[in-house]
MMTF fields as JSON, N, C-alpha, C and O atoms, coordinates in Angstrom:
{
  "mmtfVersion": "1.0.0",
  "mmtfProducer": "UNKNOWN",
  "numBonds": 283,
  "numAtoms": 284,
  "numGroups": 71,
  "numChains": 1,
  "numModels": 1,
  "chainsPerModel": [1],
  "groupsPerChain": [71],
  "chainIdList": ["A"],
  "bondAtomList": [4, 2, 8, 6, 12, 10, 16, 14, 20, 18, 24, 22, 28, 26, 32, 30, 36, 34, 40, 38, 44, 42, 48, 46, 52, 50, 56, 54, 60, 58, 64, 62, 68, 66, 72, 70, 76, 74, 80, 78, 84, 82, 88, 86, 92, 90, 96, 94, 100, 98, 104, 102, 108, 106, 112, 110, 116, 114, 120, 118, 124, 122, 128, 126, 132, 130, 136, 134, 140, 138, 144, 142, 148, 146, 152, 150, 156, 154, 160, 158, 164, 162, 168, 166, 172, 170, 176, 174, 180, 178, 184, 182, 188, 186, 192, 190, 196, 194, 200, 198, 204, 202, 208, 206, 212, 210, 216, 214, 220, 218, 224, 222, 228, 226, 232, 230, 236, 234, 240, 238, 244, 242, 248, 246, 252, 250, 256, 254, 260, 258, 264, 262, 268, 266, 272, 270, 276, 274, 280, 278],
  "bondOrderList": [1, 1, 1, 1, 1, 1, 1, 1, 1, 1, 1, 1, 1, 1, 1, 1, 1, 1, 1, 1, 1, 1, 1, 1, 1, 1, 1, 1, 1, 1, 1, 1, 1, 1, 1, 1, 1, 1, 1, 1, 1, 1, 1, 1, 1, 1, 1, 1, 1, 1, 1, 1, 1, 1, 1, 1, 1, 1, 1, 1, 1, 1, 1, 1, 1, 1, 1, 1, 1, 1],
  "groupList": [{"groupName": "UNK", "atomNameList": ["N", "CA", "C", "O"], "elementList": ["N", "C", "C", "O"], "formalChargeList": [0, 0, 0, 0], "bondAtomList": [1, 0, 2, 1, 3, 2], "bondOrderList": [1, 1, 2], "singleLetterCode": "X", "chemCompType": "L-PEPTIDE LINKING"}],
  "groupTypeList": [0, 0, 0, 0, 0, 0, 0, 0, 0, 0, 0, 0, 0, 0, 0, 0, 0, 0, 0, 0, 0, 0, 0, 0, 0, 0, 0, 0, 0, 0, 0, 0, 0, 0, 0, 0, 0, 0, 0, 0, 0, 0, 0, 0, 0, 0, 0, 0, 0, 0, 0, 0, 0, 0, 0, 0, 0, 0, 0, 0, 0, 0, 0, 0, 0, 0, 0, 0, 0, 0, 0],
  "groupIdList": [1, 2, 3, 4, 5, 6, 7, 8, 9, 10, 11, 12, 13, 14, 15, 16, 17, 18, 19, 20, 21, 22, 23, 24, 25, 26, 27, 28, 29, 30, 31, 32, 33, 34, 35, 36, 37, 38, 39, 40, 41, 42, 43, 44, 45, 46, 47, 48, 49, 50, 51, 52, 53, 54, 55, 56, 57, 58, 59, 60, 61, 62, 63, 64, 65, 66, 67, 68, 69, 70, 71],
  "secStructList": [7, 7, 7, 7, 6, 2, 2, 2, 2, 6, 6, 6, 6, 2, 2, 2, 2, 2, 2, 2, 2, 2, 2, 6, 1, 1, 2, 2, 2, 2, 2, 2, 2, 2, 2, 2, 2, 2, 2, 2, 2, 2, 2, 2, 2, 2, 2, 2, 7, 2, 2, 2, 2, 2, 2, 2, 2, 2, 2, 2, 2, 2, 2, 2, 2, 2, 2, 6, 6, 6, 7],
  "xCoordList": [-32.549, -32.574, -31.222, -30.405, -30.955, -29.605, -30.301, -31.27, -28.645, -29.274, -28.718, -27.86, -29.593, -29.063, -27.898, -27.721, -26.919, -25.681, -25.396, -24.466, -26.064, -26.277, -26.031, -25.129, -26.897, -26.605, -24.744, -24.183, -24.128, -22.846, -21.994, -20.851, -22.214, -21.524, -21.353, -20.403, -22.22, -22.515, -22.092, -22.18, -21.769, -21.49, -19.959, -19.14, -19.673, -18.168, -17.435, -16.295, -18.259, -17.348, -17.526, -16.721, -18.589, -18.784, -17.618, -16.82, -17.369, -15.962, -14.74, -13.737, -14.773, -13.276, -13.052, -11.953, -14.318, -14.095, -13.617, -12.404, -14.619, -14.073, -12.41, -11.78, -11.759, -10.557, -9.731, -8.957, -9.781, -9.41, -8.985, -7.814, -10.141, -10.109, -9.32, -8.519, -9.539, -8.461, -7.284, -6.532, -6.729, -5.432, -4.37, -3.184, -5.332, -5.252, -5.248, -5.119, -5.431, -5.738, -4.327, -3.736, -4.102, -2.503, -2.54, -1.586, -3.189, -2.937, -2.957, -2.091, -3.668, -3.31, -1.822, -1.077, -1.202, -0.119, 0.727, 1.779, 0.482, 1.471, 1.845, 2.819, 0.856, 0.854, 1.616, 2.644, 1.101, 2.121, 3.116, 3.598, 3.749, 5.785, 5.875, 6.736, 5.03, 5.437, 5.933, 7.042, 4.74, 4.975, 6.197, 6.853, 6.468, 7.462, 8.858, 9.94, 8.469, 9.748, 10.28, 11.411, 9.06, 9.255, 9.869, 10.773, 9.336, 9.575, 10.996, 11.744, 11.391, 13.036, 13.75, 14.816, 13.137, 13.982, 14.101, 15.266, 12.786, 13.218, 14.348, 15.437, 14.025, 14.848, 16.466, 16.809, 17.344, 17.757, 18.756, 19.923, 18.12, 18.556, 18.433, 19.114, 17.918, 18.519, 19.316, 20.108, 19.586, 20.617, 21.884, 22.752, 21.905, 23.109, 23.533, 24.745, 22.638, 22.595, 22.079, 21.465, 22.32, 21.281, 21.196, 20.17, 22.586, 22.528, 21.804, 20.786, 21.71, 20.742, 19.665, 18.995, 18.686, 17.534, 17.041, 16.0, 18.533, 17.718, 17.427, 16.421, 18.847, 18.449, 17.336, 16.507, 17.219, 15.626, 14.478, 13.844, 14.118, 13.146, 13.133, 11.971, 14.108, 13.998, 13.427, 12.379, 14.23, 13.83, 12.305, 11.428, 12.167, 10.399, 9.91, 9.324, 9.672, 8.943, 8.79, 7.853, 10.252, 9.823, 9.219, 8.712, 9.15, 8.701, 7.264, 6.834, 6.532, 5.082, 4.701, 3.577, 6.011, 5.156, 5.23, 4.663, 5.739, 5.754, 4.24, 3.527, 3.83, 2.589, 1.675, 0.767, 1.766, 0.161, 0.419, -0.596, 1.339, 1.503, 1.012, 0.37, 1.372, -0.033, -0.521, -0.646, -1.818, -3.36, -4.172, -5.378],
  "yCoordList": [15.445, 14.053, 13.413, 14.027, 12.354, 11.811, 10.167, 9.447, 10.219, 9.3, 7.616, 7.565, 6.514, 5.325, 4.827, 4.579, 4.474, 3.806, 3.21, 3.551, 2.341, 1.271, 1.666, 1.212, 2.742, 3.703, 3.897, 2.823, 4.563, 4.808, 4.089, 4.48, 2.912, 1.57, 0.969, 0.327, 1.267, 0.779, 1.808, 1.364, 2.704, 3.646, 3.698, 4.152, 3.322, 2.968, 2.043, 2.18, 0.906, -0.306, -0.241, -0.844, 0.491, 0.483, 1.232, 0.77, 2.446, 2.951, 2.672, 3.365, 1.799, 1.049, -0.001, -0.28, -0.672, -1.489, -0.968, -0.809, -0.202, 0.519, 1.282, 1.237, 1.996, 2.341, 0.733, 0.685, -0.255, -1.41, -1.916, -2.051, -2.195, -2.872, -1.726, -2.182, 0.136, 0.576, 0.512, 0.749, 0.055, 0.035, -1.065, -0.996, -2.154, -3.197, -3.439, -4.438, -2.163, -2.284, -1.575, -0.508, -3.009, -2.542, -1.286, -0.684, -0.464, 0.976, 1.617, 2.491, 1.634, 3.004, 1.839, 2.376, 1.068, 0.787, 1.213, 1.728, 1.104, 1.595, 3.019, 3.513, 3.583, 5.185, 5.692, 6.37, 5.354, 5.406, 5.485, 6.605, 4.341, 3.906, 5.132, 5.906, 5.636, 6.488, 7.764, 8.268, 8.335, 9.578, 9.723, 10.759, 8.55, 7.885, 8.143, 8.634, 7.722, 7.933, 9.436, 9.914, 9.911, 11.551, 12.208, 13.028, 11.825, 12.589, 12.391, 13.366, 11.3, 10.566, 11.568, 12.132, 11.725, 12.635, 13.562, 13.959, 14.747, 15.665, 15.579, 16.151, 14.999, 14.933, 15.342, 16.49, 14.543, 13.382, 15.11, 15.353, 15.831, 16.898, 18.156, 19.171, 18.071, 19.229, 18.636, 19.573, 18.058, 17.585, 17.709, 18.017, 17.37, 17.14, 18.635, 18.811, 19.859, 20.965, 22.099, 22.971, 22.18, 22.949, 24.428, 25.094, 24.999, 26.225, 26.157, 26.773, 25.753, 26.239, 25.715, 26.199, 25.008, 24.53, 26.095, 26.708, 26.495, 27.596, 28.908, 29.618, 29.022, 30.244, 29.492, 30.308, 28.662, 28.418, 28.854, 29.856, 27.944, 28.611, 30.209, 30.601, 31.252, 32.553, 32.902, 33.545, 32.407, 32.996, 32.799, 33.653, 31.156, 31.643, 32.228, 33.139, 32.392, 33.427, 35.138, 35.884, 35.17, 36.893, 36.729, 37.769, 35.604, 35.606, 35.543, 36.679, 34.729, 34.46, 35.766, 36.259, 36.255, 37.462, 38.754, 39.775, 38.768, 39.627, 39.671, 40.65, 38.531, 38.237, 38.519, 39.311, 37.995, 38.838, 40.104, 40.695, 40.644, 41.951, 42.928, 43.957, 42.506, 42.721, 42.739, 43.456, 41.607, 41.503, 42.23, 42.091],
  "zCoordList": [19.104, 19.496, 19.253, 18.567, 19.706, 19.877, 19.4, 19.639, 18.313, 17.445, 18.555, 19.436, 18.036, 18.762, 18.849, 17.657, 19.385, 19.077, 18.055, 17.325, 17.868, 16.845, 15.818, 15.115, 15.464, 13.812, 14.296, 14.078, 14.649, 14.997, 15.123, 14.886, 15.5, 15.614, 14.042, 13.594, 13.562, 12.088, 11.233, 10.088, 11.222, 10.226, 10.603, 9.803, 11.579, 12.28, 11.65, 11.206, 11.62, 11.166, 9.738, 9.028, 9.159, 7.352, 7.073, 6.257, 7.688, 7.281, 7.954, 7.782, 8.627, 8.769, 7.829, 7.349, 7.541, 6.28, 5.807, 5.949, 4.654, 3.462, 3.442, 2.385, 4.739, 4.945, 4.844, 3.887, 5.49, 5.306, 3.918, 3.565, 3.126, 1.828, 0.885, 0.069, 0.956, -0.221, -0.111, -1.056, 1.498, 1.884, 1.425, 1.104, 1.533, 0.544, -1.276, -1.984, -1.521, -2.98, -3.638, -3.475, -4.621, -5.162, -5.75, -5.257, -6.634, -6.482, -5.758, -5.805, -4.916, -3.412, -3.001, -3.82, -2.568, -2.217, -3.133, -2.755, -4.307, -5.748, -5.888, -6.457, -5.242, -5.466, -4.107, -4.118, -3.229, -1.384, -2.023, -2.19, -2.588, -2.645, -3.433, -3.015, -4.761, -5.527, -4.79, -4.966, -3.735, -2.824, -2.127, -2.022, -1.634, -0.818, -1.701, -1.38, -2.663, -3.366, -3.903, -4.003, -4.176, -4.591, -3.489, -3.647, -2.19, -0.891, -0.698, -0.621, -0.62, -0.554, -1.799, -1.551, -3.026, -3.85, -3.516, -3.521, -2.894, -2.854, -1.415, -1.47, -0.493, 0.479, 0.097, 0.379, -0.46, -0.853, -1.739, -1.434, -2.549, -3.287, -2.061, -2.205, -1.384, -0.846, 0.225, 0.333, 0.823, 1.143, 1.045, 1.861, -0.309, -1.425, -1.619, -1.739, -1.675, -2.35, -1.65, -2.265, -0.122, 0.787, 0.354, 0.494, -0.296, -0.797, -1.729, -1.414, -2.749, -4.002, -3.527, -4.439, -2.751, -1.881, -1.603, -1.843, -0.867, 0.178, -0.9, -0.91, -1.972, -2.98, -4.043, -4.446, -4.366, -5.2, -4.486, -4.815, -3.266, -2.216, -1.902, -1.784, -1.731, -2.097, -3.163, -3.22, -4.305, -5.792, -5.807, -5.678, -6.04, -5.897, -5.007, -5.593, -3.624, -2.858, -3.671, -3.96, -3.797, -4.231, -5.637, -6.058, -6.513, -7.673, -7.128, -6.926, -6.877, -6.122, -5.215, -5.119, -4.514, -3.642, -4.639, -4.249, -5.606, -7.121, -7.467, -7.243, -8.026, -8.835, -7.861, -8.112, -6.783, -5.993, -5.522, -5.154, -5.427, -5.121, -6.481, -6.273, -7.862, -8.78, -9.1, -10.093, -8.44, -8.637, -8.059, -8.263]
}
């Protein structure tokens, strides 16, 4: 059976509310800038440093493809 619109319409706008009002709420905005800002750091260092970016990113891979290679 196929449910009425109505139910759907309503379970629609209950969660656009609810998406609405946490978007609005100074911790989820507080925590965004935080991500935002981490992201800008890491940016920001490899940039600055693309060689050791690219030899760190090596080093760990073969370190990580080490450890499951003996489990």
């Amino acid at each position: 059976m196929i449910a009425p619109m109505e139910q759907h319409a309503q379970r629609y706008a209950q969660a656009a509310h609810a998406q609405a009002a946490r978007q609005e709420d100074p911790a989820v905005i507080r925590r965004h800038r935080q991500r935002e800002d981490s992201a800008s750091l890491v940016q920001r260092i490899i940039g600055e440093h693309p060689v050791a970016a690219v030899a760190a990113a090596a080093t760990l891979g073969l370190v990580l493809g080490w450890i499951v290679k003996r489990r």
